[in-house]
C-alpha positions in Angstrom: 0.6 -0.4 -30.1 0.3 3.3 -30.0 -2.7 2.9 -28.6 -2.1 0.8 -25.9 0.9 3.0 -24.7 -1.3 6.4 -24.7 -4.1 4.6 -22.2 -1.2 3.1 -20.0 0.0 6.7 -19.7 -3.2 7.9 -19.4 -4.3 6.0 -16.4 -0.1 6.4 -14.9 -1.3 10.2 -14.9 -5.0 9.8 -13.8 -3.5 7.3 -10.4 -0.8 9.8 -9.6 -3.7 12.5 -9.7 -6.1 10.4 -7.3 -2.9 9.9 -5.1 -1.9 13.6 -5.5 -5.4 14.3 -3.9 -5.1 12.3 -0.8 -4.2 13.3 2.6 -2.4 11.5 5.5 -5.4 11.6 8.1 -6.8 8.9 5.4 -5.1 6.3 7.1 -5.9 5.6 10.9 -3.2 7.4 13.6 -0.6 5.4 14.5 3.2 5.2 14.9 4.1 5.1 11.3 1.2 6.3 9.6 3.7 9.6 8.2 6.6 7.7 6.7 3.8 4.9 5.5 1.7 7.9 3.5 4.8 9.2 2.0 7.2 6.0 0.9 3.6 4.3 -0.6 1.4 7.2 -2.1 4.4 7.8 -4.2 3.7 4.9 -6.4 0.5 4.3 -5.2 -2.8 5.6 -4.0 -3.7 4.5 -0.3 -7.0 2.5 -1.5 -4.6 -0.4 -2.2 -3.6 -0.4 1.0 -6.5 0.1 3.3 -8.2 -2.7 1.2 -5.5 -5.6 1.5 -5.1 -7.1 4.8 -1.9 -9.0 5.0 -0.2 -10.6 7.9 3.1 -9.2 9.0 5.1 -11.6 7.1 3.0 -11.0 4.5 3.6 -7.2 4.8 7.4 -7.5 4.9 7.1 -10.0 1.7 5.1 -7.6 -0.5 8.0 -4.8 0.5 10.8 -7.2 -1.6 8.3 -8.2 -4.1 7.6 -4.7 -5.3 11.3 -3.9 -5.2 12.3 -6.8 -7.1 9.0 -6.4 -9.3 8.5 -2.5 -10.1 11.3 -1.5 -9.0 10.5 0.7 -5.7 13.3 1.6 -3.8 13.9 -1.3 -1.1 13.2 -1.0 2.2 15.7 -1.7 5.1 16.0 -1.5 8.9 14.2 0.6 11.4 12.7 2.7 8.4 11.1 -0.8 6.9 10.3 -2.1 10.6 8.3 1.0 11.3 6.1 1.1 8.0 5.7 -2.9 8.0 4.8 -2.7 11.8 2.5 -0.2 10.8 0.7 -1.8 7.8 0.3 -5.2 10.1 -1.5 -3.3 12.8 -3.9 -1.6 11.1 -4.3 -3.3 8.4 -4.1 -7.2 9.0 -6.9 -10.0 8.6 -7.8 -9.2 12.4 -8.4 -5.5 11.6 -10.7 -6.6 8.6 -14.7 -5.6 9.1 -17.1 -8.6 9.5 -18.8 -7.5 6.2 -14.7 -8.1 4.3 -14.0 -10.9 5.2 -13.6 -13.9 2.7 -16.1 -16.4 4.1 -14.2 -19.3 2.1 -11.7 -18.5 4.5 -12.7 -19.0 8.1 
C-alpha cells in the first residue's frame, strides 16, 4: 500500500513538473487561449488537451464532469463560455489532422 501511494505521488510531482515547464504560445492564438492555459495547466499538462478533440457540447460536458469527478473548481458564465468556445475551435474533430483521425469513425 505504501508503495502504491509513493508512485502516485511521485508521478502527481513529475505531471505538475511537465506542466510547470510549459508555456502559453503552446496552444494556437486565439481569444481564450490565456484563461484556457491557466484554469487547465493547473491540474493538468496541455498534451491532454491538444490531443482530444471534442465537440462543443462535448467540451462544456467534460467541464462538469471534472468538477463533479476531481473536484476542479466549476466553471460558470462568460469565464466558462470563453475557455469552452476556445477548446471547440481549436481543438474539435474538424481541427483534427488527416493522419488523427479515427478511421472507424468516418
Amino acid at each position: 500500500m505504501r508503495y502504491g501511494l509513493l508512485v502516485t505521488l511521485l508521478l502527481a510531482l513529475g505531471a505538475g513538473v511537465a506542466a510547470a515547464q510549459e508555456e502559453e504560445t503552446i496552444l494556437p492564438e486565439g481569444e481564450g487561449r490565456s484563461e484556457t492555459f491557466a484554469y487547465c495547466t493547473v491540474c493538468h499538462g496541455t498534451a491532454i488537451i491538444r490531443r482530444s478533440r471534442f465537440t462543443r457540447p462535448q467540451w462544456d460536458a467534460l467541464m462538469d464532469w471534472m468538477s463533479d469527478r476531481h473536484g476542479m473548481n466549476p466553471l460558470e458564465g462568460e469565464f466558462r463560455e470563453t475557455i469552452v468556445g476556445y477548446l471547440a475551435t481549436h481543438f474539435g474533430p474538424a481541427q483534427a489532422p488527416a493522419r488523427a483521425r479515427n478511421p472507424f469513425l468516418n
